[in-house]
C-alpha positions, 0 to 999 in steps of 0.5 A, spaced: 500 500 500 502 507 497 502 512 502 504 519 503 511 517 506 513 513 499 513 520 494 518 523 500 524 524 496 529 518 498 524 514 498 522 515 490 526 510 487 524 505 491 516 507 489 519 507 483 521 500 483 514 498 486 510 501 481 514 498 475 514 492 477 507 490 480 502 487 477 498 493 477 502 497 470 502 490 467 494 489 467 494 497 466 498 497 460 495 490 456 488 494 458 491 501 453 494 496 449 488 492 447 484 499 447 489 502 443 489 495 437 481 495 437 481 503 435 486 502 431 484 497 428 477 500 426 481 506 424 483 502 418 476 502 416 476 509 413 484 512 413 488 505 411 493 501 414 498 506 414 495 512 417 493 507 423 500 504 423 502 511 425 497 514 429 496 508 433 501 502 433 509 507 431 507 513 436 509 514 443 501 519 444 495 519 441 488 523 440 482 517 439 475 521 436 470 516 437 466 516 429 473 515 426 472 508 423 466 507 427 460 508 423 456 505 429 458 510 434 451 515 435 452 522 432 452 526 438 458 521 441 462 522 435 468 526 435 468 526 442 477 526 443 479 520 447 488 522 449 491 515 449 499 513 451 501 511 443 504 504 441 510 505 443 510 508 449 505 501 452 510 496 449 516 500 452 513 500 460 510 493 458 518 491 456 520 495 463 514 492 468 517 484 464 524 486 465 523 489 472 517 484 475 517 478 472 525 477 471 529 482 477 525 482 482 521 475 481 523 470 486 527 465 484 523 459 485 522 451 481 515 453 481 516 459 478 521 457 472 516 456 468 514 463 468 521 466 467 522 462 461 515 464 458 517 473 460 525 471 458 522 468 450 516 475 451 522 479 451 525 476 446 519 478 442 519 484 442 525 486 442 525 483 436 519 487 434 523 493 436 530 492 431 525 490 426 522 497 426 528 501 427 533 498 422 529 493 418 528 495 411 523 494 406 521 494 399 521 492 392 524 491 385 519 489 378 523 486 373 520 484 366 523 478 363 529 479 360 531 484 366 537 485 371 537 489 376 541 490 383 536 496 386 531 497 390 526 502 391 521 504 397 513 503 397 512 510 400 518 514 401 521 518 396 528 521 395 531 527 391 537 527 388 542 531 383 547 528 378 552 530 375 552 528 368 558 527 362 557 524 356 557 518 357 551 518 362 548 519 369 553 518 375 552 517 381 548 521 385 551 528 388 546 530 393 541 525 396 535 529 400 530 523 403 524 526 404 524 527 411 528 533 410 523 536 407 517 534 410 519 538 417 519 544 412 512 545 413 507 548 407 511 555 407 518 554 409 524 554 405 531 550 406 538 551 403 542 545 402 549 545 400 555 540 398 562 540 396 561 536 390 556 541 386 557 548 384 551 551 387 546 551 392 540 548 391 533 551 395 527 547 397 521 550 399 513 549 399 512 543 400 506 539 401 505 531 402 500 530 398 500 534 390 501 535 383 503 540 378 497 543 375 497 547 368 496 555 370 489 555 365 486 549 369 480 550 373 482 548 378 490 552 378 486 558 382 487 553 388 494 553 388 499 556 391 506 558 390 510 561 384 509 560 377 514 556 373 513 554 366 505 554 366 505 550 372 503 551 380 504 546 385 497 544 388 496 542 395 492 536 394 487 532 402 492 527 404 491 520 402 488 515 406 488 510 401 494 504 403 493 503 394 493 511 393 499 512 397 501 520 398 505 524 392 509 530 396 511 536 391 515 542 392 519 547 388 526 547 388 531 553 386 538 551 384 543 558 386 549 559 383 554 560 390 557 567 386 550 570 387 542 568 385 544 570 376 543 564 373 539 561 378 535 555 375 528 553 378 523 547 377 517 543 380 518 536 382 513 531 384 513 524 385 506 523 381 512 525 375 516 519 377 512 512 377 516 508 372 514 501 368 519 496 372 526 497 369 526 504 367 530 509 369 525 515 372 525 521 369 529 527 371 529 535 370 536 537 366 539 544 367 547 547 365 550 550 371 557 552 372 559 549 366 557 543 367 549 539 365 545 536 372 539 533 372 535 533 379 529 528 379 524 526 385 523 518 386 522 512 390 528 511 396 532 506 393 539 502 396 542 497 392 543 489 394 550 486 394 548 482 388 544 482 381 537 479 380 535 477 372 528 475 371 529 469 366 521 467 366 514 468 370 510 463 371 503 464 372 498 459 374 490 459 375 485 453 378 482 451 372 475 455 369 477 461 374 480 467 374 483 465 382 492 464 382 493 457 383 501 459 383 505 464 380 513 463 381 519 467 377 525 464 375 531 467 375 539 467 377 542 471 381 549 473 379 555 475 384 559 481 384 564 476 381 560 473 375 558 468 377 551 465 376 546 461 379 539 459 378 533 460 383 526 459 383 522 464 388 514 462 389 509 464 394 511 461 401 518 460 398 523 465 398 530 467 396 534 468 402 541 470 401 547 476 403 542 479 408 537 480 404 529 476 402 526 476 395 518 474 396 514 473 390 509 479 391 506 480 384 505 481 378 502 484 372 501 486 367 494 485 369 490 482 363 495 479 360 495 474 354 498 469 352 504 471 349 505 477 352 511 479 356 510 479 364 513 483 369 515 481 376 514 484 383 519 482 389 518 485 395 526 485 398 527 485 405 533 486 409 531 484 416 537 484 421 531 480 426 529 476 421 529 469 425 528 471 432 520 471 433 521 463 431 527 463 437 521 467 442 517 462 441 520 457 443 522 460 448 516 462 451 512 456 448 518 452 453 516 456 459 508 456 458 508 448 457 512 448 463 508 452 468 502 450 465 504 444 466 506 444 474 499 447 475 496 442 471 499 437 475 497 441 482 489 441 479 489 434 477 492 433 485 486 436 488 482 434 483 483 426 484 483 427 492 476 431 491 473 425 487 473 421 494 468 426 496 462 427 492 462 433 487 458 440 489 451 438 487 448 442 481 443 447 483 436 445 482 432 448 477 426 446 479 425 443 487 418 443 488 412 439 484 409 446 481 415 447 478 417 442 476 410 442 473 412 448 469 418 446 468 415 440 464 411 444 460 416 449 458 420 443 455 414 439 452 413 448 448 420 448 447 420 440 443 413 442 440 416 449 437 423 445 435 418 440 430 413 446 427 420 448 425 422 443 421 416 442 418 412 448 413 406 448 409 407 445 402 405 450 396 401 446 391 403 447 384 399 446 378 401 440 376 396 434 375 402 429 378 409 428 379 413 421 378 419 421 382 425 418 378 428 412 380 433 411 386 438 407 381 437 413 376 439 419 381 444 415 384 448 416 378 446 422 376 449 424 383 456 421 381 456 425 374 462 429 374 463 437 373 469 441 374 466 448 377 470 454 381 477 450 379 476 443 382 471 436 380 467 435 383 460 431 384 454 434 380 449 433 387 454 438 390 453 444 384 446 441 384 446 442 392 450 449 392 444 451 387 438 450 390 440 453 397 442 460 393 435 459 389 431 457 395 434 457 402 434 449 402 437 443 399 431 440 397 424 442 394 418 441 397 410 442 393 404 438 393 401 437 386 394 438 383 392 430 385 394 432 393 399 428 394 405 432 397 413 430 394 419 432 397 426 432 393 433 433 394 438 437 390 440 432 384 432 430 383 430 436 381 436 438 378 435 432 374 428 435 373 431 441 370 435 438 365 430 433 362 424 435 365 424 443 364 416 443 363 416 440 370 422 444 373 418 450 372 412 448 376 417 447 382 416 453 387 424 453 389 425 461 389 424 464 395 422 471 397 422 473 404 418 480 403 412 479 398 413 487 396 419 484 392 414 480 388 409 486 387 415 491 384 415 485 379 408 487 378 406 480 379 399 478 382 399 472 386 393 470 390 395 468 398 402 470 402 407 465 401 415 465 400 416 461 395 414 462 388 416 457 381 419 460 374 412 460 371 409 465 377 414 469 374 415 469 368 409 474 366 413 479 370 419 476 367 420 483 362 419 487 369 425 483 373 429 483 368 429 491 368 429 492 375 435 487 375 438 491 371 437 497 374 439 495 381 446 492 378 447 498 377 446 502 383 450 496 386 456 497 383 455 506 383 455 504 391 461 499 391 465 505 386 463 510 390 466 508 398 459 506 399 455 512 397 449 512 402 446 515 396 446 508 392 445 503 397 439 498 396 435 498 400 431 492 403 427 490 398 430 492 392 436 488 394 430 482 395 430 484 387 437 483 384 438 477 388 430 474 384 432 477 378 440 474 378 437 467 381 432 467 375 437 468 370 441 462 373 436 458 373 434 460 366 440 458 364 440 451 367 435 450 363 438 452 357 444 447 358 442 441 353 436 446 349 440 444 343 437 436 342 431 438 344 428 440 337 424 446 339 420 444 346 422 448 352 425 453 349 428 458 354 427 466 354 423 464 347 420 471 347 427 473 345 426 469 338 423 471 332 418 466 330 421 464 324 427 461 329 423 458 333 419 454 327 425 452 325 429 450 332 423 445 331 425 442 324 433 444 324 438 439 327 444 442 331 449 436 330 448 436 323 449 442 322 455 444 326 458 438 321 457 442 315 459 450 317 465 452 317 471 453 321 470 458 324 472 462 331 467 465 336 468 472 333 468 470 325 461 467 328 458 473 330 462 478 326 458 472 320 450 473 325 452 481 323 451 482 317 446 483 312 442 477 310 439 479 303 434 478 299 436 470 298 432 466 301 437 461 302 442 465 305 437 468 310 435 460 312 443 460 312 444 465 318 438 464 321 441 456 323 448 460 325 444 464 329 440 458 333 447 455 333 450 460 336 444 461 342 444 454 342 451 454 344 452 460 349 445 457 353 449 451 354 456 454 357 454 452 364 455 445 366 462 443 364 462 435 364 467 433 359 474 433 360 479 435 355 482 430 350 488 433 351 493 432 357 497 438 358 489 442 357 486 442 364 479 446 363 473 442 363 467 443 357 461 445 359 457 442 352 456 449 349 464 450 349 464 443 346 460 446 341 465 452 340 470 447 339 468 444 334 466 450 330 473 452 330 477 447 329 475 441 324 480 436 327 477 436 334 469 436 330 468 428 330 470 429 338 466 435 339 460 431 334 459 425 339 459 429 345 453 432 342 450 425 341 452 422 346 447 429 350 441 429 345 441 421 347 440 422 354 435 427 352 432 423 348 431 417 352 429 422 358 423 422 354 422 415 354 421 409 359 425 410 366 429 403 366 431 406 359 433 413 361 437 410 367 441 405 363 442 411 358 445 415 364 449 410 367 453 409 360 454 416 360 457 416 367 462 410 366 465 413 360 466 420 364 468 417 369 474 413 365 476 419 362 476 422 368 481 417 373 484 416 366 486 425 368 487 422 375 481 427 377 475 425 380 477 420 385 473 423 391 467 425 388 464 418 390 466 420 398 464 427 396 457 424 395 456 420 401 459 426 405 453 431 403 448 424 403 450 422 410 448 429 413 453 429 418 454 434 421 445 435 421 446 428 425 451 432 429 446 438 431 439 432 432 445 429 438 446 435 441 439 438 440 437 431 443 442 431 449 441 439 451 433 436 452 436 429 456 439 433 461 434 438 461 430 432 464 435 431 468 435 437 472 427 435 475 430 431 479 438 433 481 441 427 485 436 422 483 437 415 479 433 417 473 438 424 473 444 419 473 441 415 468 439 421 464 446 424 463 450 419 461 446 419 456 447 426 455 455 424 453 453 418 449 449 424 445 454 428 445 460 424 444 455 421 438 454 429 436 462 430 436 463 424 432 459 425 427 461 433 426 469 430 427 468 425 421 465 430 417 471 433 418 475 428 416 471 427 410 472 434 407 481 433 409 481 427 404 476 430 400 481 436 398 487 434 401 487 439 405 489 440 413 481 441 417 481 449 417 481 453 410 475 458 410 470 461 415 466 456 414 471 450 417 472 454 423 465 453 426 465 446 425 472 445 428 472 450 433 465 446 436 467 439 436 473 442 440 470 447 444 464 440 445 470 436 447 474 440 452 467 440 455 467 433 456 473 433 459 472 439 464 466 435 466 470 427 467 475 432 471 469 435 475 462 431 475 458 437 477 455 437 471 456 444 466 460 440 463 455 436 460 450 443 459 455 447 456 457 441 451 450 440 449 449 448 449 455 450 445 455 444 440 446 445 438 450 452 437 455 451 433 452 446 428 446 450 427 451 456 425 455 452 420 447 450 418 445 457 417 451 461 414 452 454 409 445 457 407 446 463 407 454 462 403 449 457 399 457 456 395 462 450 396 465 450 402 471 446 399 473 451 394 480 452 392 486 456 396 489 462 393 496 461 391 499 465 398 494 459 403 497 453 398 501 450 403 499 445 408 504 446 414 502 453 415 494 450 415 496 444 419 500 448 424 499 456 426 490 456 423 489 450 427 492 452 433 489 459 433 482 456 433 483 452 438 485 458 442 479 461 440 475 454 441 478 456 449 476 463 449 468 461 447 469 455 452 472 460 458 466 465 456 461 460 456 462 458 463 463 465 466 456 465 463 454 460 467 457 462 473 454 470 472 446 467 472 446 462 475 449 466 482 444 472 480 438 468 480 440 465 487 441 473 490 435 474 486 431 468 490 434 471 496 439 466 497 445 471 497 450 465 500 447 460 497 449 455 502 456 452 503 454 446 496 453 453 491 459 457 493 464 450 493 459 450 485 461 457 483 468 456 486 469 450 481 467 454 476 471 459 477 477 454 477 475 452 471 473 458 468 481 460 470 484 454 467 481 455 460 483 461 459 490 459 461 489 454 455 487 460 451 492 463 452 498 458 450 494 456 444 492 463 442 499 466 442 502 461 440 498 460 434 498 469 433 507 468 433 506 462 428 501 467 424 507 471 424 512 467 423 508 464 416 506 472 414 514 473 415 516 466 410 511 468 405 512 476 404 517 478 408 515 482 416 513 478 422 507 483 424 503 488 419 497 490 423 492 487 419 485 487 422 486 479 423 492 480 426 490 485 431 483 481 433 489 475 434 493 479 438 487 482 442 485 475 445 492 475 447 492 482 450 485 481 454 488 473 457 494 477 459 489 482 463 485 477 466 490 473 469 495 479 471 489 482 473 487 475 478 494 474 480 496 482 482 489 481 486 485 486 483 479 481 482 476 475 485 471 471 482 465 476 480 471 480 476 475 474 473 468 471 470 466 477 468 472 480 464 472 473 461 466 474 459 469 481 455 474 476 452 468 472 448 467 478 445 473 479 444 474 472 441 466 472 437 470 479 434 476 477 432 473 470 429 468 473 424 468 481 426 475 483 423 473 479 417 467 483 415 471 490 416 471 490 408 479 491 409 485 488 410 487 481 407 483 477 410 476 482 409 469 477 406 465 483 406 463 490 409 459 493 414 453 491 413 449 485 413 448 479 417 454 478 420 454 485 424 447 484 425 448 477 429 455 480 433 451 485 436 446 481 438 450 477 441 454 482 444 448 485 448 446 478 451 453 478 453 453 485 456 447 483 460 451 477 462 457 482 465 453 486 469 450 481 473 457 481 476 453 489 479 449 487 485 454 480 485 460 483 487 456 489 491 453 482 495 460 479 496 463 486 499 457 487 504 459 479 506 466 481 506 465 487 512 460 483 515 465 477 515 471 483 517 465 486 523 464 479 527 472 478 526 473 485 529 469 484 534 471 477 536 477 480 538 475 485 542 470 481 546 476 476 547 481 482 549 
């Protein structure tokens, strides 16, 4: 305790030691820094990254507004000013408070080892951290092929230099002034800089960080200030904060003889004159002075590397059908300053490290480049002295964690075995009295009763006499067939199923024909339906609308409310959508060009319109896949053809016909379609069979189900692009001619018998698939299919759903045989519900080949089966039964969440990997520890939930103790609310040096404030503050269970929030949506749930000064 003596002057150094050493600055500094990140964090939103690097993370103080980068701060608070201690300044006491409490002053114990090694590796880190900011330096070079170079320039700093010049070139620079030295300058200051090496002085003045030169006759010249020179004045630009759009400082330079001002030479220099294209040498500005010609020009910062880099070949690669790089890599050799030679390749994830410097494949261009064109590449070139001592941090620390987590763990398991001859706290009851637990009934018996009329809903009739299901056998096979889509085969019931989610919501259609017999059928049936059988498709009610309103801007009549309409409801308003999808389009893209225009954002409804009118035109679409062999029946989008062209589909055969045209490109087809026919009737008979041709074709570019005949070719077809093929090459038009045959003899059959369609289709299938596994593709479609087929992870929500009402039962009668009966049948439901959730994951690792996290959507199965598991666990260590709720609870959750976002995503979850994340070790490695850390932080809140209601609703009772067995409960949960956040923390900042140690393998700097990086390093911060908070004694249970229910928070936001800020590297999406919705709905509930600790921590105080009064007076009665 400080008293009045402390501040007395012999005294101070001891205070000071005090107070950098206690536990007190360490939680207060973690508190400001996981602040400090958060603001910082959302400031990138509306100024970049490195504005925020600047005024948050590189400062030593800062001034934080509320409202900047958080657009749901109320008007009335925004711009309200927040002083905060800068970046700098936090890390520099947090290394004087570890360096002081954890390693000088820090008795020097067995027991504590652990936790010197851990300080010693943080330490290290961020020291680390400090030498790569203060003499680490980075960059890039771009070098077309054939190019050498040894120089590399800067992204945002600029130099200006002056060189000599004679008759055989540039020489080297004269004078070099970093930018720097001018920016201290202000807008109207001048500077004289001199060197013995010219023969004049030269003059900077006006400087502005952001300009550019603009001509004297220009409107916009009345705004710019300064001389005039040569017709131009300097225009002071607002500085950018676009991290694409960097600032282009600007300023006048004046180059003075040093025998007087004649002769003086002035000029405008800015550096949106220096951009070059890679291997240029930037423009400079010539002048004779003195006898001698100069030249002065303003560019990026550069240094030189001890050796030369020639780019001898780029190699760009895309996942086949897709515009998303598989792999881009340049080959190049690096050649020495003695000229010696050596070939190198360098790739995402796959550096070159040489002479203290790194070589990171970054990009490329140009973009849109063809085949043939010459290709640049971009290095980022970092020369980092810390290079390796994040990975030697970690170990470190990961040493020091393991060791004092593990004398802990073996302490807990102590007192855990010993408490196991007793029996375990018992569970409060929920209902004790036959009222009660009467009511209590009925509220499960409503809660079953609500979970059933969800899972059923009204059928909607359709105008179809009768519906004949096809055959088991037949859509079996069709669910095998093969298609290549988003650069990877897959199984067609996958495409189907992805389809019908974004059309309808659900993986199957329901309806009920006009004989009233109700048909239920999944996504490879009704895909069937659409390909062979579109007059029945049509009738199908597959597309919802959530707000009838929608439907009436399509000025569509329709008798009753309902949700879901079918393509013949709205073909007569088919005119009007497509004008309203048009129109909404374009606002949709006026609001993402113009930084999200409040003016252009769709409203509601108008958003519920794009997404009908788009979702009609794929189905559209499909229906058109195999119009061609269909001989006019079922035409789609009809009303665009002219009669005459619809007579003549009816009669024309498209397969002939593609024998005898011409060799022809798709452009020499159109170029043909326009123009003129003539009055020769053959002629007109002519261009309208290209025409059907080629509307055939184009409709048909959907489905690609046949593999390329060439190996060397990735790119499946659909039949159109067969089509298309063969029109322009001969040679491939037997080929391409019985891949048409062979889908006219489908169709064909489809109007048929069954069993003749079924053999006709299963033919189809093995010919595909033998051309396939011929390819070495396809060999996992089969498991692909039973893994959909077999509903795991649905089974695993019915377990988990089934297990949550098991142990509800059990809570009529706590202590009871029935209540030990029940839950052990609540683990066996729950181990059932992880098992099918963790062989659904497995399935999807052998599927893609891939470690189980590569997507969002992979993070919520796989966190609930951890969190369902570690749930298990506690409950085996505690038997007293919150183990068993919250696995339940956690586990229906987290399936019913992976259920929902799968709808709403309604795209492949097993999509493939951009070129940066190809790589197995990282994914295995720092993505799985990382969630398991957030899986920890979830459970960690879960149970502080727990602890924070059930202890309110027994003060609210009246029972403000709660008896001796709910204390030792809410004691036990405060124990292993303590030890979950422990493992939060090892796996969280474990998983957060791995990311970065990942980032600095594959382009070069260990930590880079990215959104997603901050969110991570929030978690750890916040674990940090919860267990210095409890260790220095500033909270106690209610405070312990309430901040980490703040962590939860924080976990939910760096899970799914810094994903949806709309920037950084790992951005899905925007502010808006449902996401953010969903976020702060459950940030409410867990704000209710903290503030529970209000009266819980008011009623321990007054029981503590009771406890304190009958000791005090104990002790005087005994005096």
């Amino acid at each position: 305790m400080i008293t009045a003596e402390d501040f007395e002057p012999q005294n101070l150094p001891r205070l000071l030691w005090r107070l950098f050493s206690s536990y007190g600055l360490a939680t207060a500094v973690l508190v400001l820094m996981t602040l400090v990140t958060l603001f910082g964090t959302l400031y990138q939103i509306e100024y970049g990254l490195y504005a925020a690097k600047a005024k948050y993370f590189h400062s030593l103080w800062l001034v934080h507004r509320l409202g900047d980068g958080m657009p749901f701060v109320p008007a009335w608070l925004k711009g309200f000013p927040i002083p905060l201690p800068g970046g700098m300044l936090l890390m520099g006491l947090l290394v004087v408070n570890l360096v002081i409490g954890a390693i000088l002053k820090v008795k020097k114990r067995w027991r504590g080892a652990g936790m010197l090694i851990a300080h010693l590796g943080m330490i290290y880190l961020m020291v680390s951290g400090y030498v790569t900011y203060a003499l680490g330096t980075d960059g890039y070079m771009a070098l077309y092929e054939g190019q050498s170079s040894n120089r590399v320039e800067s992204y945002r700093d600029y130099q200006f230099e002056i060189l000599p010049l004679d008759g055989e070139g540039r020489a080297a620079a004269a004078l070099v002034i970093p930018t720097e030295q001018l920016a201290v300058l202000g807008r109207g200051g001048e500077r004289v800089f001199q060197s013995d090496q010219l023969p004049f002085d030269v003059a900077l003045s006006g400087y502005e960080p952001n300009a550019i030169p603009m001509p004297v006759g220009a409107p916009m010249a009345a705004r710019a200030k300064g001389e005039e020179i040569d017709g131009f004045r300097l225009l002071g630009m607002d500085e950018s904060t676009s991290d694409d759009m960097p600032n282009q400082p600007g300023f006048y330079a004046t180059f003075r003889p040093k025998k007087g001002d004649a002769g003086a030479v002035k000029a405008i220099f800015s550096a949106r004159g220096g951009n070059t294209e890679p291997g240029e040498e930037p423009p400079a500005f010539g002048f004779e002075m003195d006898g001698g010609k100069w030249a002065a020009r303003y560019v990026k910062k550069t240094w030189l590397v001890p050796y030369t880099v020639r780019l001898d070949k780029f190699i760009f690669e895309r996942h086949p059908g897709v515009s998303m790089a598989r792999n881009y890599e340049s080959r190049i050799t690096r050649i020495d300053g003695k000229g010696r030679e050596k070939a190198v390749e360098i790739r995402m994830n796959e550096p070159m490290r040489n002479g203290g410097f790194t070589f990171f494949q970054e990009s490329f261009g140009p973009q849109g480049a063809g085949p043939g064109d010459r290709m640049y590449s971009q290095f980022a070139v970092a020369n980092n002295p810390a290079d390796q001592w994040p990975l030697y941090a970690l170990v470190v620390t990961f040493v020091g964690l393991m060791v004092h987590f593990g004398i802990s763990l073996v302490s807990f398991l102590e007192r855990a075995s010993s408490a196991k001859s007793s029996d375990p706290p018992p569970v409060p009851a929920v209902a004790t009295t036959p009222r009660a637990k009467s009511r209590y009934f009925r509220i499960l018996v409503a809660f079953a009763t609500l979970c059933a009329g969800s899972a059923s809903a009204k059928d909607v009739e359709v105008s179809l006499e009768s519906y004949a299901p096809w055959p088991k056998e037949t859509v079996d096979t069709f669910r095998e067939l093969m298609i290549q889509e988003g650069g990877r085969v897959k199984p067609v019931n996958t495409h189907a199923r992805f389809t019908l989610l974004q059309f309808s919501g659900k993986s199957s259609a329901k309806f009920k024909t006009a004989d009233g017999e109700a048909h239920k059928i999944d996504a490879a049936a009704w895909l069937l339906d659409v390909l062979f059988r579109p007059e029945l498709a049509r009738e199908m009610p597959i597309f919802v609308v959530d707000d009838s309103e929608a439907v009436a801007q399509v000025e569509i009549e329709m008798e009753g409310r309902r949700d879901r309409y079918s393509y013949a409801d709205l073909v007569p308003g088919r005119a009007k959508l497509a004008q309203l999808t048009a129109d909404y389009a374009k606002k949709q893209q006026l609001f993402d060009e113009s930084d999200e225009n409040e003016e252009y954002r769709l409203d509601r409804v108008e958003a519920m319109v794009l997404r009908l009118g788009r979702n009609v035109s794929g189905f559209e679409y499909l229906l058109g896949q195999f119009g061609f062999a269909r001989k006019g029946e079922g035409l789609v989008n009809e009303e665009l053809l002219p009669q005459e062209l619809k007579d003549l589909d009816a009669k024309l055969d498209i397969v002939e016909l593609l024998e005898k045209m011409p060799e022809w490109s798709i452009d020499q087809l159109i170029r043909a379609l326009q123009q003129p026919s003539g009055d020769d009737e053959s002629a007109r008979l002519v261009q309208a069979s290209q025409q059907l041709f080629f509307f055939h074709a184009n409709s048909g570019r959907g489905i690609a189900l046949f593999p390329p005949t060439e190996e060397k070719k990735e790119e499946w077809l659909a039949i159109g692009d067969v089509m298309l093929a063969g029109l322009a090459s001969k040679a491939d038009r037997p080929w391409a001619v019985g891949q048409m045959k062979r889908v006219r003899a489908l169709v064909d059959a489809a109007k048929g018998d069954a069993a003749g369609f079924g053999g006709a289709l299963k033919t189809f299938a093995d010919t595909q698939r033998a051309e396939a596994e011929a390819r070495g593709e396809g060999a996992h479609t089969g498991l692909e299919v039973k893994l959909y087929q077999g509903k795991y992870f649905t089974n695993a929500l019915a377990w988990f759903i089934l297990a949550f009402v098991l142990l509800a039962l059990s809570w009529l009668a706590p202590g009871s045989t029935f209540a030990k009966w029940m839950k052990w049948a609540v683990v066996a439901c729950l181990v059932l519900g992880v098992a099918y959730d963790s062989v659904g994951i497995a399935m999807r690792c052998v599927i893609r080949h891939r470690p189980p996290i590569t997507n969002l959507y992979d993070t919520v199965i796989f966190i609930t089966a951890v969190v369902v598991l570690l749930a298990l666990i506690l409950e085996a260590i505690s038997r007293i039964g919150v183990g068993l709720f919250i696995g339940a609870l956690a586990g229906a959750a987290g399936m019913l969440l992976s259920i929902r976002y799968e709808a709403s995503e309604a795209s492949d979850t097993m999509g493939q990997l951009v070129a940066v994340l190809d790589t197995n070790f990282w994914l295995a490695t720092h993505v799985i520890i990382i969630n398991i850390g957030y899986a920890a932080g979830m459970l960690a809140c879960l149970l502080s939930c727990v602890y924070l209601v059930g202890r309110f609703f027994v003060v609210i009772q009246g029972d403000s103790g709660g008896g001796d067995d709910s204390r030792e409960y809410y004691r036990t949960l405060s124990r292993m609310t303590y030890g979950i956040v422990c493992f939060c923390l090892l796996f969280s900042l474990v998983g957060t040096v791995l990311g970065g140690i990942w980032a600095n393998y594959s382009w070069g700097r260990f930590w880079g404030w990215d959104p997603k990086e901050n969110g991570a390093l929030m978690i750890c911060l916040w674990t940090l503050v919860i267990l210095h908070a409890r260790m220095g004694g500033y909270i106690r249970e209610v405070g312990l269970n309430v901040l980490s229910v703040m962590l939860g928070i924080i976990v939910t936001f760096s899970w799914w929030g810094v994903n949806n800020l709309g920037v950084g590297l790992h951005s899905y999406g925007g502010l808006t949506g449902a996401v953010w919705k969903w976020l702060f709905v459950s940030w409410g509930l867990f704000g209710l749930i903290m503030l529970c600790g209000i009266p819980l921590r008011a009623m321990d105080n007054a029981k503590k000064a009771e406890r304190k009064g009958k000791k005090g007076g104990s002790e005087a009665a005994a005096a």
